[in-house]
C-alpha positions as CSV (number, residue, x, y, z in Angstrom):
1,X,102.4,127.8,168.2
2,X,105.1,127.2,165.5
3,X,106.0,130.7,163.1
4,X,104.5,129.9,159.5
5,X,107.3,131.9,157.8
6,X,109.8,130.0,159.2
7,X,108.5,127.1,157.6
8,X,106.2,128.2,154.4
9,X,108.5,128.5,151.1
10,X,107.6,130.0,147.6
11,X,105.8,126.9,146.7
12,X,106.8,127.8,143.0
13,X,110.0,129.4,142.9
14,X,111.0,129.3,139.3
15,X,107.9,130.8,138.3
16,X,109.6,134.2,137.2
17,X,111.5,131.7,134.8
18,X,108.1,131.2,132.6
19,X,106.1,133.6,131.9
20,X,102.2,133.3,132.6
21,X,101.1,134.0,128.6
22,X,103.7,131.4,127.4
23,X,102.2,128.6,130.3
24,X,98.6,129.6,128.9
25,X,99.6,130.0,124.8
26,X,101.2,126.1,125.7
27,X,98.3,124.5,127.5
28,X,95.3,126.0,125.4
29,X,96.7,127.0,121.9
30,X,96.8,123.4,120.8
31,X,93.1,123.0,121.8
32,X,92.1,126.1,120.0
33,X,94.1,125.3,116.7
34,X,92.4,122.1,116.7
35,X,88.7,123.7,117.6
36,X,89.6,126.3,114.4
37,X,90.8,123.7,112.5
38,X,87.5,121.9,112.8
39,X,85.0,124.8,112.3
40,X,87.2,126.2,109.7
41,X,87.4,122.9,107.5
42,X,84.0,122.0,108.2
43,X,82.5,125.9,106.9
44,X,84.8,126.0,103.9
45,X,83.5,122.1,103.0
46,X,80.4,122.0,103.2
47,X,79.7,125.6,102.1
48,X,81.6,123.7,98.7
49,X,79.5,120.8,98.4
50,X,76.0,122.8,99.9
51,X,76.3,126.3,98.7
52,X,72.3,126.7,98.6
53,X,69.4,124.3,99.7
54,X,70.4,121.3,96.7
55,X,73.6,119.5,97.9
56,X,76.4,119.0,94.9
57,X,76.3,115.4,93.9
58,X,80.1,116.0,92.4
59,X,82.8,118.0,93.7
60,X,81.9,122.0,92.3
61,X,84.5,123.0,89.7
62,X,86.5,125.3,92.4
63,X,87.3,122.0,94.1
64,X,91.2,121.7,93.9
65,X,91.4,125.4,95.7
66,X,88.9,124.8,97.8
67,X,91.5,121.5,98.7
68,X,94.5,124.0,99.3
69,X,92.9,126.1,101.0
70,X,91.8,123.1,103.3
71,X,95.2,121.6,102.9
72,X,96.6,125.4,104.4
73,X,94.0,125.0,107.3
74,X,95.3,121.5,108.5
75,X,99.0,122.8,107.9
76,X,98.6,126.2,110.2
77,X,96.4,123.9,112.9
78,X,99.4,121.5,113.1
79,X,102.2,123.7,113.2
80,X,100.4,125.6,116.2
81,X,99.7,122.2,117.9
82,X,103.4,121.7,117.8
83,X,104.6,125.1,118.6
84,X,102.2,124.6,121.9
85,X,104.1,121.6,122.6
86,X,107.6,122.4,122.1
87,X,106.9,126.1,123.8
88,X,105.4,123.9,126.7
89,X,108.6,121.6,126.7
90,X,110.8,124.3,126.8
91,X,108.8,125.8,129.5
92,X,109.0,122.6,131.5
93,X,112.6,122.0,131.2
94,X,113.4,125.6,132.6
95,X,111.3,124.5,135.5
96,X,111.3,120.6,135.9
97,X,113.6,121.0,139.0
98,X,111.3,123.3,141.2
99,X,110.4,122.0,144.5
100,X,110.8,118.2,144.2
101,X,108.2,117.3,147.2
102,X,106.3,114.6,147.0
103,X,102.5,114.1,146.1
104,X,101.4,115.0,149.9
105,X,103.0,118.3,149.4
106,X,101.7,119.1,145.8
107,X,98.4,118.3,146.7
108,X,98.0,120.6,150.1
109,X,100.6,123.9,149.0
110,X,100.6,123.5,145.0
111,X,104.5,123.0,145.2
112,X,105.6,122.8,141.2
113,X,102.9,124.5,139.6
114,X,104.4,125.7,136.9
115,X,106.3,122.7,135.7
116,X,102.6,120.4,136.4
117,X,101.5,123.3,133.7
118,X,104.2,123.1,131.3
119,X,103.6,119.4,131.5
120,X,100.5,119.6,130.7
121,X,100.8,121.7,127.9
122,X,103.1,119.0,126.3
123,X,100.6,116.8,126.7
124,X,98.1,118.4,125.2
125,X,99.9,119.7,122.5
126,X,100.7,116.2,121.8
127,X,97.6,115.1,121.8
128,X,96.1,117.7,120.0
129,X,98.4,117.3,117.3
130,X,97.8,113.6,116.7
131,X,93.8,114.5,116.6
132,X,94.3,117.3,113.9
133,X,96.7,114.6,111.7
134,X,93.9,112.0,112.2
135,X,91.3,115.0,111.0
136,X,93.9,115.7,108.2
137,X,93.4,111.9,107.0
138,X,89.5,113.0,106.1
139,X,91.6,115.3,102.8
140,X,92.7,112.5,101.6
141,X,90.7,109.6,102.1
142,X,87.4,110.7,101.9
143,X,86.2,112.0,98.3
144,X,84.6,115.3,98.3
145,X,80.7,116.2,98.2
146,X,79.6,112.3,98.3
147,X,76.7,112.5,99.2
């Protein structure tokens, strides 16, 4: 019977390098910008174009601020998305050379945890960011209250 401590390593080393709130803010802020984003736009819209029970056939006279304020929505959703991402990056380049094992050895001990996170936190940052432009679109190319 072999000693275990001989063998068993930190299977994250760097992890004091990265804190855990800047690994969570990275992976799930992009995700909740973009889940604001939508409810937020989506409230503030069609509380403009269906205030009561009778739907606005024309955009209401408040329109252009109810665009800015939209506008500002998108804006602040986007810049989080990015922060998440670059926060993540910089998270994963402080730790992209912990434990270099192969996929046997991430699988069984979890070697490189923190730098799979950061990673993932690009990622999704990323991606979130390209679905909040593509939601952003909808201000310009679709005209208000049609309905």
């Amino acid at each position: 019977m072999t000693s275990s401590s001989a063998t068993t390593a930190d299977p994250s080393p760097q992890r004091a390098r990265v804190g855990l709130a800047i690994l969570l803010f990275g992976l799930i802020g992009a995700p909740g910008a973009w889940f604001v984003q939508l409810v937020a736009s989506y409230a503030v819209a069609s509380h403009a174009c269906f205030p009561y029970m009778l739907p606005h056939h024309d955009a209401p006279q408040a329109w252009p601020e109810i665009w800015y304020g939209l506008l500002a929505i998108n804006i602040v959703a986007l810049c989080t998305a990015l922060i998440c991402a670059l926060t993540s990056y910089k998270s994963w380049n402080m730790t992209h050379e912990e434990q270099a094992g192969n996929s046997t050895d991430l699988m069984e001990i979890g070697e490189g945890r923190t730098r799979f996170i950061a990673l993932c936190g690009v990622i999704l940052g990323l991606g979130f960011f390209v679905a909040i432009l593509f939601d952003s679109v909808a201000l310009f190319a679709v005209p208000p209250c049609v309905g």
